[in-house]
N, C-alpha and C positions, 0 to 999 in steps of 0.2 A: 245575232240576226233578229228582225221583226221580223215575225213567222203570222199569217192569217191562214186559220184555218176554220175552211166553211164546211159545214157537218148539218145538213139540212134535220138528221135527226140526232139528238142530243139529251142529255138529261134534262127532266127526270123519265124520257121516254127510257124502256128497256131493250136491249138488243144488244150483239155482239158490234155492232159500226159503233152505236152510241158509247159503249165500253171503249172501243181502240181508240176514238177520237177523246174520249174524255183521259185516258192515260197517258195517250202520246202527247197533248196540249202540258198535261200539266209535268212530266216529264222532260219537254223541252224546255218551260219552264225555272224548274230545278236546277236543269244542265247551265241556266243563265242568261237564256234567251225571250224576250218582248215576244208574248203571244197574246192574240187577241182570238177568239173564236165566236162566229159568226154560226147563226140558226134560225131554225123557221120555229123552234119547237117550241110551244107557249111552257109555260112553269106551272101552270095550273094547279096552282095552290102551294104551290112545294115553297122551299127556300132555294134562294139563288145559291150559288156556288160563293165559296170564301176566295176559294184561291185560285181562281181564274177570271178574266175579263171576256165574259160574255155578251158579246149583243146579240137580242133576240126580235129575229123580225125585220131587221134595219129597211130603209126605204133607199132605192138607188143607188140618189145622191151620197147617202152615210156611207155605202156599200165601197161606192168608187174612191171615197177618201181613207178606208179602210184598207183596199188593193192601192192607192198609191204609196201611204204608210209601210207597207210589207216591202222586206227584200225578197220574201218567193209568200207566192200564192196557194195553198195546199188545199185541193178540194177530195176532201175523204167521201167519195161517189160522187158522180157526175152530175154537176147541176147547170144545166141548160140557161136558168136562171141567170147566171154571172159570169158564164164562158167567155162574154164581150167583153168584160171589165181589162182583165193582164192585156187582150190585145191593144185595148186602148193606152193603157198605163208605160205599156212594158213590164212590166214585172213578170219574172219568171213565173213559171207554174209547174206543179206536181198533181198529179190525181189519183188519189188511193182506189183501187177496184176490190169492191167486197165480194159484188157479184158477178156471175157470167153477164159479158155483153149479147142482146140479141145476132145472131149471126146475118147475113147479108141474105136468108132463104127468108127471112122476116122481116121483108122491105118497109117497116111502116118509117116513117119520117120521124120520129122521136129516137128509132133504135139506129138510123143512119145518122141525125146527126151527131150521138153519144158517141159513136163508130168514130166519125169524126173528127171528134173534139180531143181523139185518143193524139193525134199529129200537133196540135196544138202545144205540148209540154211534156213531160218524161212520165211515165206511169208505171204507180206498183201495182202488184197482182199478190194477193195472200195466199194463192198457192197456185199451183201449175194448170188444172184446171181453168183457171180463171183466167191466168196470163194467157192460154190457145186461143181465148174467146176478142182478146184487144189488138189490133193490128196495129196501132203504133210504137214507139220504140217502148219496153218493159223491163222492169226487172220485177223480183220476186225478193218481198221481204214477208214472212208466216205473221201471223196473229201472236199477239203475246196473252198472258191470262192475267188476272187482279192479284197481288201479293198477297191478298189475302188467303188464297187457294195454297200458297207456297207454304206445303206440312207433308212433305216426305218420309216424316220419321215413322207413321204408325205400322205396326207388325201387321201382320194377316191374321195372327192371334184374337187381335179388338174388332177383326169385322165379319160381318154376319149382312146378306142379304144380297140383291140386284138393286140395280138403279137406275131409274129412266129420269134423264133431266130436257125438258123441253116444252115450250108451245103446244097442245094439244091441239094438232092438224092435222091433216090427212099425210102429208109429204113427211114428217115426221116418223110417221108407224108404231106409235106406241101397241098399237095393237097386236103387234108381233111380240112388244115386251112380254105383254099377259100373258102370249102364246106361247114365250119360251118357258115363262115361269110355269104356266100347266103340264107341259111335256116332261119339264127337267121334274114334277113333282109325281109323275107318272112313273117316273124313273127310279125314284128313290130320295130324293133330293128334298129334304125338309128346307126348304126356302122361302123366302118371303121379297115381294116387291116395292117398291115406293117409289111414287109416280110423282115428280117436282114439276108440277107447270099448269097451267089453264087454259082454257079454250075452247072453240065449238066440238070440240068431238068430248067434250067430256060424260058428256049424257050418255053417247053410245058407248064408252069405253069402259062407262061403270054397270051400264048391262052388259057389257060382255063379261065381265068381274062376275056378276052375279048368273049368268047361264052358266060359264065356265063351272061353276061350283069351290070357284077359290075366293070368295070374300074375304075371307078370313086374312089370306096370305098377304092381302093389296092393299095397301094404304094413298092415297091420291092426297096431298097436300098443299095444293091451289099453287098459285104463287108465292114464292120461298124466298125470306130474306138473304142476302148472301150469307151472311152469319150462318143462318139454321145449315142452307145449303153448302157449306164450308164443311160443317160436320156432319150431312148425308155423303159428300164424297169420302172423309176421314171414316166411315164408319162404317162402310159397304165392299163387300168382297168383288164386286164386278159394276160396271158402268155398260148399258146396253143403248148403243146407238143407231137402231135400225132404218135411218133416214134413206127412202126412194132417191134424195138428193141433195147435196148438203155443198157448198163451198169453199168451206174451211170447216167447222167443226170443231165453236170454242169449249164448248162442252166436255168433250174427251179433254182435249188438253187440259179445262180446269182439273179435271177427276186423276188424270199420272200426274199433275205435278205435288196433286194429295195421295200421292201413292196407289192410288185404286187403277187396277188395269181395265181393258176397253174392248168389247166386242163391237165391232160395225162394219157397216155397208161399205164396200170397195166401191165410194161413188166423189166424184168430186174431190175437193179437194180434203177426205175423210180419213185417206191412205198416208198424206204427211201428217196431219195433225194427232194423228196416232202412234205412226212410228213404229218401232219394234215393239211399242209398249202396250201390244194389244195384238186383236187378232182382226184380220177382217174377211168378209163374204163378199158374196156377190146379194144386191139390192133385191128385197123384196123375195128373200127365198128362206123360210120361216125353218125348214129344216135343216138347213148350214147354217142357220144363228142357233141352234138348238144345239146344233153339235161342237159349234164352237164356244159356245159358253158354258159347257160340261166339259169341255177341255180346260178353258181359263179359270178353271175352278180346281183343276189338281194341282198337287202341292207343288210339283218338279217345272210345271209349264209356269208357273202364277211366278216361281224364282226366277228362270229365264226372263219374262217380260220386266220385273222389278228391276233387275240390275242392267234395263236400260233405259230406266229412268233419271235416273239425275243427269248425264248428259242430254236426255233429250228433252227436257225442261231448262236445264243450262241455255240450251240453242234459243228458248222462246221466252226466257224474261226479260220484263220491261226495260233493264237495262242494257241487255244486249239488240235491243228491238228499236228501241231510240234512237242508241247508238250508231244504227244501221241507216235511219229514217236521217238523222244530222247532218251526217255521212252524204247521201246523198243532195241533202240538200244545199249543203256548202259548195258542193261540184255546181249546183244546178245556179247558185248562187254566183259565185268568184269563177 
């Protein structure tokens, strides 16, 4: 098949969409299929990609000979932008949903016509969540993680600490993370924190560090290579996901398919990307994440969640995820 897939954000921008589209492109790829991928996202300084055909920016006309080229059209999020182009063409189309659609109490005219652009072609939804929010016809294929994450093998023996990995923002909650780590250290619990990501809250999250009176325990290390961050899930006893509201939740997933188990918010779609392999709360309730990560921390609980790990990263690697995405698109296709 020629496959175009437009991914309005891309690398070298960071984010879990830019991740799926950049793995599923080159994984279809691999499989042996003509992908071209389409983006708004400048390069800004970086190096282009080797093993992918990227246009960046295209204008229209380039745009519309790129949708008549494709036997399906894959737009990983909605873009308003090029919605005209398959009706004009014919070319089938698919559209990855990362995030919730505005619902119909949100009448503005951008969120109606996304609404409607769902009837246009077949769409996936990364997790149940997200499928409620599309009213045209859906299935549900999860997020998968970067193979580089895939390191199952470390004992509990080699890990020591918590770990908050994310965007420093409000929706996020890192501040809960601090909050667990002060309680559980109230409690008896020599532990320590390390904080992966950057952001505007970072100012107040490191006074909070410092009123708290746990400096010591908190380490903040900006923006994290995958590499580094590969070996903070390999080397950390727990993964604290405290997001008010999350989607999917590649995060978790990357941290169980490196063994480390998962405390998080019962929000979105945070409940599958976790699985058995973790515990979760209810959002934005600072004392059930305290007590559930003092839980995920004994020996007998931390066994239970391990041994249902390899199936539940089995379900979400990139070769089963592809597989899934091909799958459908041959139907959408022939």
């Amino acid at each position: 098949m020629n496959i175009l897939l437009e991914s309005r954000a891309f690398y070298p921008s960071v984010g879990g969409l830019e991740m799926m589209s950049r793995v599923l492109a080159t994984a279809w790829q691999d499989a042996g299929h003509a992908v071209r991928v389409a983006t708004i996202t400048p390069l800004e300084g970086e190096d282009e990609l080797d093993d992918l055909t990227v246009d960046r920016n295209p204008s229209s006309a380039t745009m519309r000979r790129h949708v008549q080229w494709a036997d399906v059209f894959v737009q990983s999020g909605v873009s308003l932008r090029s919605l005209h182009e398959p009706l004009l063409t014919g070319t089938p189309m698919v559209i990855i949903h990362h995030g919730l659609l505005s619902g119909p109490e949100t009448p503005t005219l951008r969120s109606w016509l996304k609404r409607r652009a769902s009837y246009l072609g077949v769409n996936v939804a990364v997790s149940r969540a997200v499928a409620n929010t599309v009213p045209g016809p859906t299935i549900r294929i999860p997020n998968t993680f970067r193979p580089l994450f895939d390191q199952l093998d470390v004992e509990d023996e080699q890990r020591n600490g918590l770990l908050f990995v994310g965007r420093l923002v409000s929706e996020k909650r890192a501040d809960l993370a601090i909050y667990v780590l002060s309680r559980l250290r109230k409690r008896g619990f020599d532990i320590t924190l390390t904080i992966c990501g950057d952001g505007p809250e970072r100012d107040a999250l490191e006074q909070r560090v410092e009123e708290g009176g746990v400096r010591d325990a908190v380490k903040f290390t900006g923006w994290t290579e995958p590499a580094d961050l590969a070996e903070y899930y390999r080397t950390s006893e727990l993964l604290l996901v405290p997001s008010s509201s999350e989607t999917f939740g590649v995060a978790a997933l990357e941290a169980i398919a490196s063994g480390c188990p998962v405390v998080a918010s019962e929000t979105g779609g945070l409940p599958e990307a976790v699985g058995d392999c973790g515990l979760v709360v209810p959002p934005d309730d600072p004392e059930a994440l305290t007590d559930a990560a003092e839980r995920a921390l004994l020996s007998d609980v931390r066994t239970t969640l391990r041994e249902a790990m390899p199936s539940h990263v089995d379900r979400h690697r990139i070769s089963r995820i592809a597989s899934d995405y091909l799958h459908l698109l041959r139907r959408v296709v022939y």
